[in-house]
N, C-alpha and C positions, 0 to 999 in steps of 0.2 A: 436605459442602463447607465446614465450619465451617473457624476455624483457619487461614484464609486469611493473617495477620499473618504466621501461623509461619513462612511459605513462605519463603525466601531461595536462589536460583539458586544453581546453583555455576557457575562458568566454567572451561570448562578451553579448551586451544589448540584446540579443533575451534572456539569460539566466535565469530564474526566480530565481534563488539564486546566485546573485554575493559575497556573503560572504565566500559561498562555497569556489568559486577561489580564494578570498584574503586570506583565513586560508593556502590554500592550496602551497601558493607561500610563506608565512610568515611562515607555521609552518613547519619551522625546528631547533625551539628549541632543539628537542631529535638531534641531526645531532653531530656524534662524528668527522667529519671529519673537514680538516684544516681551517682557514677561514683567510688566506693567501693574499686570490683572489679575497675577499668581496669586494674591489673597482671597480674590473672587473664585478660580479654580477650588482652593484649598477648601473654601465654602459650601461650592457646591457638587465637590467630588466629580466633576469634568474636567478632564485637561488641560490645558493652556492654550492649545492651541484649537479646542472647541470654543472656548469661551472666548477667543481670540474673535473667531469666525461671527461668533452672533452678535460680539460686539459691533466689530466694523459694519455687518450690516442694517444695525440698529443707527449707527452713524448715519450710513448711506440713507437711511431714510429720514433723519435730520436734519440732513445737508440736503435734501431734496427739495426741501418746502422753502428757504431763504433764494434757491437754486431758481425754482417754478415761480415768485413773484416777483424776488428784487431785480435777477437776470434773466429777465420773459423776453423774447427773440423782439416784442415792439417797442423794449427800452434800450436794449445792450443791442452789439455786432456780433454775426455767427463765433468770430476770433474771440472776445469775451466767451463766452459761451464754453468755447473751445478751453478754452485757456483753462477755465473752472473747473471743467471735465477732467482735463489730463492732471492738473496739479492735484487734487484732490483724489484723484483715482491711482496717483501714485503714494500718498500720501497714506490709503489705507492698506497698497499692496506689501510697504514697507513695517507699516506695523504690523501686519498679519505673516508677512513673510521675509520680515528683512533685507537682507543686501539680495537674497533670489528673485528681487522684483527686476534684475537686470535681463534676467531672460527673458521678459515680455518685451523686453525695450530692442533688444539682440534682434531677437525674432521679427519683429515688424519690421527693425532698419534692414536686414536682408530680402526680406519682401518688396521693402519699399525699390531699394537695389534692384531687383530681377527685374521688376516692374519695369524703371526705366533704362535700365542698360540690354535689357531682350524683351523688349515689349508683342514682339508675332508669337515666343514659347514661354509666358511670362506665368500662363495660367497655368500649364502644369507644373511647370518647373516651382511655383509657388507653393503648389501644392504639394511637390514634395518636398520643399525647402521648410514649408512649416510644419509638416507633417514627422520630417527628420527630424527636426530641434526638438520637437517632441517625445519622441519615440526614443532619443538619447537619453532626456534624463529620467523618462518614463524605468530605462535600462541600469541607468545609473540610480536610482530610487527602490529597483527593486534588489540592486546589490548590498546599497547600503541598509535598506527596511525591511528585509526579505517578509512578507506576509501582514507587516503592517498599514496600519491604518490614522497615521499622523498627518492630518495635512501639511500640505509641503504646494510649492508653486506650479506643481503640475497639474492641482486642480484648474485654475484658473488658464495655464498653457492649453489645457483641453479646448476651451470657449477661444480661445483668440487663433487658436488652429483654424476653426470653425471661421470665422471672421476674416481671417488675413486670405486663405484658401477660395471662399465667395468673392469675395473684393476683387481678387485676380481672375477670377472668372467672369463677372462683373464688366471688367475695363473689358478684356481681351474681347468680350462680346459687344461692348460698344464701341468698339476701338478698330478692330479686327474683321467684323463682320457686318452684312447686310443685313438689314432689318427683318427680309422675308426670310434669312438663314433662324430667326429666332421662332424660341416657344412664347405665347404670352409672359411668363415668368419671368425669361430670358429676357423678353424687351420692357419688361415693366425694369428690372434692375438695371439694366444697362448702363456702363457710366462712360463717356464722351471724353474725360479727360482722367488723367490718375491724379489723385487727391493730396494733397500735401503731405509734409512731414507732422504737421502740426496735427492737421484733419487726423490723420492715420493712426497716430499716438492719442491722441481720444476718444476715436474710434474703439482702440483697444482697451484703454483702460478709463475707460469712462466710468465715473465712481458707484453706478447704480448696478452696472453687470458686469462690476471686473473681474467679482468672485466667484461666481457661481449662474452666470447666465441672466438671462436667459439670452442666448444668440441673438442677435439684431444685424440684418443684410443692412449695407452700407446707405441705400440710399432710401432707405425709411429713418436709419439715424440722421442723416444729413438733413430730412424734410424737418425731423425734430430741433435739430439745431439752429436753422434758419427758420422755424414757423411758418414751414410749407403746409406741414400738416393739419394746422389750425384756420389757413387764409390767408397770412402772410406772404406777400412776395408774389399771391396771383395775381388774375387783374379781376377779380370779384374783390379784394381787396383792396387794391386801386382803385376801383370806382366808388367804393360803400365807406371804405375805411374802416371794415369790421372786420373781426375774427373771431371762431367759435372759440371761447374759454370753456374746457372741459371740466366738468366736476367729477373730481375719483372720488368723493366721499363714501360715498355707497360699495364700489369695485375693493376700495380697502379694507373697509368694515368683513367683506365677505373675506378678502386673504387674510386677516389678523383670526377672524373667529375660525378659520380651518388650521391655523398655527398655532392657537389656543388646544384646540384639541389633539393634534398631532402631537402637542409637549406631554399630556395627560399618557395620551397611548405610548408614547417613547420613553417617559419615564413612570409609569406606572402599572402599564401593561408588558410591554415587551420584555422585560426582563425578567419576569414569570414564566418565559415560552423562550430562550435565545434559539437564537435559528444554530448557534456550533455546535448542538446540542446533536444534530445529526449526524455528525462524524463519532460520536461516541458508539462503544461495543454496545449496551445497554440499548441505543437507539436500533441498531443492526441488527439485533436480535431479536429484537420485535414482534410484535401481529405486523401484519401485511397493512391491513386496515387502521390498526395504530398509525404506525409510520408514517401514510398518506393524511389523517388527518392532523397531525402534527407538525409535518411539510408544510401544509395549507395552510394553517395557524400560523406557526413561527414566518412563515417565509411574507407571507400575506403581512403581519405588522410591523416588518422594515422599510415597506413601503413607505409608512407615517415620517419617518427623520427626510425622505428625498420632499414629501408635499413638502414637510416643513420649510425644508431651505429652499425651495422653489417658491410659496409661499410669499415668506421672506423677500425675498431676492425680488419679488413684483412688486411687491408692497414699495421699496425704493424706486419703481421704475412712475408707477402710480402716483407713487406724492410729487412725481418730479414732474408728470403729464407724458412720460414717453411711453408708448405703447398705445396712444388714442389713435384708433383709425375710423373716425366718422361713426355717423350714424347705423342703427339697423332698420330695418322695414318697420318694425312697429315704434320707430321711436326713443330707443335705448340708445345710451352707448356702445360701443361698440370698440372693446377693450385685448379683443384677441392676440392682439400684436405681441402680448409680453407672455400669456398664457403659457405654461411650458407641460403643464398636464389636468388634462381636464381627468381631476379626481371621480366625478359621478361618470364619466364616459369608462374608466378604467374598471370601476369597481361592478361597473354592470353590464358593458357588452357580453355580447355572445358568437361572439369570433375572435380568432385570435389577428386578424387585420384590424378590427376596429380597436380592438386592444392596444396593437401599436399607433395605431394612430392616435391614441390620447395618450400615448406615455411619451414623456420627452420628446415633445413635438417640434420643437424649433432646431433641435441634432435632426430629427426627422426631415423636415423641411431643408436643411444644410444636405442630410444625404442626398434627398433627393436630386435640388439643383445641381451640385456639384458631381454624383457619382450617377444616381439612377438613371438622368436625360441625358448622360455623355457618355456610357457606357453601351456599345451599339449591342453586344449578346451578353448572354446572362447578365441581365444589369440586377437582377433580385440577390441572385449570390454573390455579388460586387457589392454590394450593399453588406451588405451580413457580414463580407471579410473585412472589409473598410471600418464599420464599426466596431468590431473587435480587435484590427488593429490600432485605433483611435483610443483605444480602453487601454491596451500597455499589451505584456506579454504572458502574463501568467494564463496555463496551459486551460485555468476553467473559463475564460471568454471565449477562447475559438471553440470551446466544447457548446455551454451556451448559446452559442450564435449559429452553433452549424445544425445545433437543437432547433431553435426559434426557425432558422430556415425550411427545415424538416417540416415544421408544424405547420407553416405559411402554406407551403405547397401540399400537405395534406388538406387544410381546412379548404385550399381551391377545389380539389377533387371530391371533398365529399359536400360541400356547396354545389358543385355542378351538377354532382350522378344523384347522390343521397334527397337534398332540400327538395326536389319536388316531388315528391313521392307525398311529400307532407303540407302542400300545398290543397289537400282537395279540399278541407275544412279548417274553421277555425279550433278545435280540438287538436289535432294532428298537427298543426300549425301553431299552436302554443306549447304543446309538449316536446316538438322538433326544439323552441326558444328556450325551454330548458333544461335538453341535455346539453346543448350547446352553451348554454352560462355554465352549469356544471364544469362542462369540458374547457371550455378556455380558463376559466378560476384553475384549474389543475393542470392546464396546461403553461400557463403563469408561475406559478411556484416552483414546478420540474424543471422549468429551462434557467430557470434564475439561481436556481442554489449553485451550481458551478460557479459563477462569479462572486457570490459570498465566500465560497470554500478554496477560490483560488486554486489550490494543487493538485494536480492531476490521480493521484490516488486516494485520497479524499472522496474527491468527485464520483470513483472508479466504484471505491467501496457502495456509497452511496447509490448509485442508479443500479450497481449489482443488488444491494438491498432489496430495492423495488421490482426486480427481475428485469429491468429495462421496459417496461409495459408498454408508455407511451410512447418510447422509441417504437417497438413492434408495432401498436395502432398506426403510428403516424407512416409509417413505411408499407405498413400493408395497406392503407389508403390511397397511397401515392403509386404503389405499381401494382394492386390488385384490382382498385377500379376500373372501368372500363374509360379511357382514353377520350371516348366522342361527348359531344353532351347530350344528356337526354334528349327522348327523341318529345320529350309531354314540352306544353307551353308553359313557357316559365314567368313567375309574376311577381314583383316585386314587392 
């Protein structure tokens, strides 16, 4: 559910307030960022500060390629390297967001701070020290944009939340603790010493993911910076003098052609179906069956703008080499490091766990570490508050999240009691795989329109629409099943 800035409505005449969409495309009076490009806006009837967005990372991935040969870790010092990262990563947070690029700077030097002046409580304290900085202007953005949708520097605060919050968990675990107190995860991050001023501020605004992600844990950056991850710096490179040179030609070719068509469906589809269209009297009044396939429709191709900038956003991380993580078994690369949604996993699982697990997966991987393995009870619903707190305040993310919750622990219980019933054959065992695609496709759409709709009565109208269904399914799952698991063998 990341990427929330991205989101901009379309309006079309089903609309019952097109005023709504014209504030919404006009109001970027508050917009500190450059306005440069205002001719290109005027051009293409996108805002300033969209256009602002695709620019810079059309940049970042220009500056990648001069970045990946002239300054390769076997010519240049990690400090080069570094130096590159930060100045250029400030360079596009100011044109995209002006003088509010000081809150990313803010924010890590107080990190940096806790780090070394309370280094035994540094790790929560960090966490909520970046989490506060956040959540402030998160408050103060939604005073002054109430329901808008202009990017502003909080996107980007999101992602270095993410960053600065592991980091501190990172040290405190290598720092703080015995190696047997770890999880593998835990000791593979682990860091020995706290990282410079320099390190840290490139860390954060490293020009490839300063805008839009994709998360990267500190010491897979640092391998990238110093060419650990290529052979650099080990002693199989000592001894041979080689290192694997990655080729992304092929990993980019597939992110350019899934942004190729994400632009198609974003501007050419979606605004045929806007998803505000459900807050309308018109929509509420509905067939029952209408409404749900129009949910699924409309809600289903807003997806396309997050692949997009996700997309995007690898495609810089690719032409720069960061995100290679070695080989696979058959011989591929093996590029997963920068992935932040496995598009085919989303669009076709048939759970709603597998589901989360291909959507925004590196905030996934951050929950995890940071809340799920440290979180001794209920760490599932510490999970769910954490990210809707991490999204800002408005009332439709904790409604959506305590939804997606609901859903989590239904799909456990009818996974447990229900799926083996339909294990005897492959018939029964196929048609089990497609109510469950059905079911999670709609169970996808229902939990997400609250955070499209923001406001609480919006929301309210809407699931009353629907009569609350899958709320009832999902609740009568979860405390009508029977508790034990089945008593049949169960097979994967």
């Amino acid at each position: 559910m990341c990427l929330l800035a991205l989101y901009s409505s379309n309006i079309s005449p089903k609309s019952s307030n097109p005023s709504r969409g014209m504030s919404q495309k006009a109001g970027t009076g508050f917009y500190y960022g450059s306005r440069l490009l205002q001719p290109a806006s005027d051009v293409t009837g996108l805002s300033i500060d969209q256009v602002n967005f695709v620019a810079t990372q059309l940049a970042a991935i220009l500056l990648a390629v001069p970045f990946h040969w002239m300054l390769h870790p076997s010519r240049v010092s990690a400090t080069t390297r570094h130096l590159f990262e930060f100045i250029f990563g400030v360079i596009l947070v100011f044109f995209c967001f002006g003088s509010q690029f000081i809150h990313l700077c803010l924010q890590t030097l107080l990190c940096y701070v806790v780090m070394h002046t309370l280094p035994r409580y540094s790790h929560g304290l960090c966490f909520f020290v970046s989490m506060g900085y956040l959540s402030v202007l998160q408050i103060y953005r939604q005073i002054y944009d109430y329901g808008g949708y202009t990017l502003d520097i909080t996107g980007p605060l999101m992602i270095s939340t993410q960053k600065l919050s592991d980091l501190a968990f990172s040290v405190h675990d290598g720092m703080q603790k015995e190696e047997k107190q770890l999880n593998p995860s835990q000791l593979k991050y682990a860091q020995k010493k706290i990282p410079s001023i320099l390190e840290m501020m490139s860390y954060v605004f490293a020009f490839h993911f300063v805008m839009v992600g994709p998360t990267a844990f500190y010491q897979d950056y640092s391998d990238f910076i110093s060419g650990r991850n290529i052979g650099i710096g080990q002693s199989s490179f000592v001894s041979t003098g080689k290192y694997v040179t990655p080729q992304p030609w092929m990993i980019s070719l597939k992110k350019l052609l899934t942004c190729l068509i994400c632009v198609v469906l974003v501007t050419q589809v979606t605004p045929l179906f806007p998803v505000t269209y459900v807050k309308d009297e018109e929509y509420l009044s509905a067939t029952f069956l209408y409404k749900v396939a129009y949910m699924l429709l409309s809600v289903s191709l807003v997806r396309a703008k997050y692949y997009f900038a996700w997309s995007l956003a690898e495609m810089g991380c690719v032409a720069n080499g960061y995100g290679y993580n070695g080989l696979k078994e058959d011989g591929t690369e093996d590029w997963d490091m920068i992935q932040n949604a496995d598009v085919w996993g989303v669009e076709t699982c048939t759970s709603m766990k597998l589901n989360m697990d291909s959507w925004n997966i590196r905030t996934l991987m951050w929950l995890r570490r940071t809340v799920y393995d440290r979180v001794p009870r209920h760490n599932t619903l510490a999970v769910f508050f954490i990210s809707a707190f991490w999204h800002g305040f408005y009332p439709g993310f904790y409604i959506a999240f305590s939804t997606g919750a609901a859903f989590i622990f239904a799909n456990r219980s009818i996974r447990r009691v229900v799926r083996p019933y339909f294990l005897k054959s492959r018939p029964l065992h196929f048609f089990y795989d497609v109510i469950t695609f059905i079911g999670t496709r709609l169970c996808n759409v229902y939990m997400a329109v609250p955070v499209i709709l923001y406001e609480f009565m919006p929301v309210l109208n809407f699931y009353r629409s629907q009569y609350f269904w899958m709320h009832i399914i999902a609740f009568a799952a979860i405390f009508c099943l029977p508790k034990r698991p089945s008593s049949r063998k169960k097979t994967e």
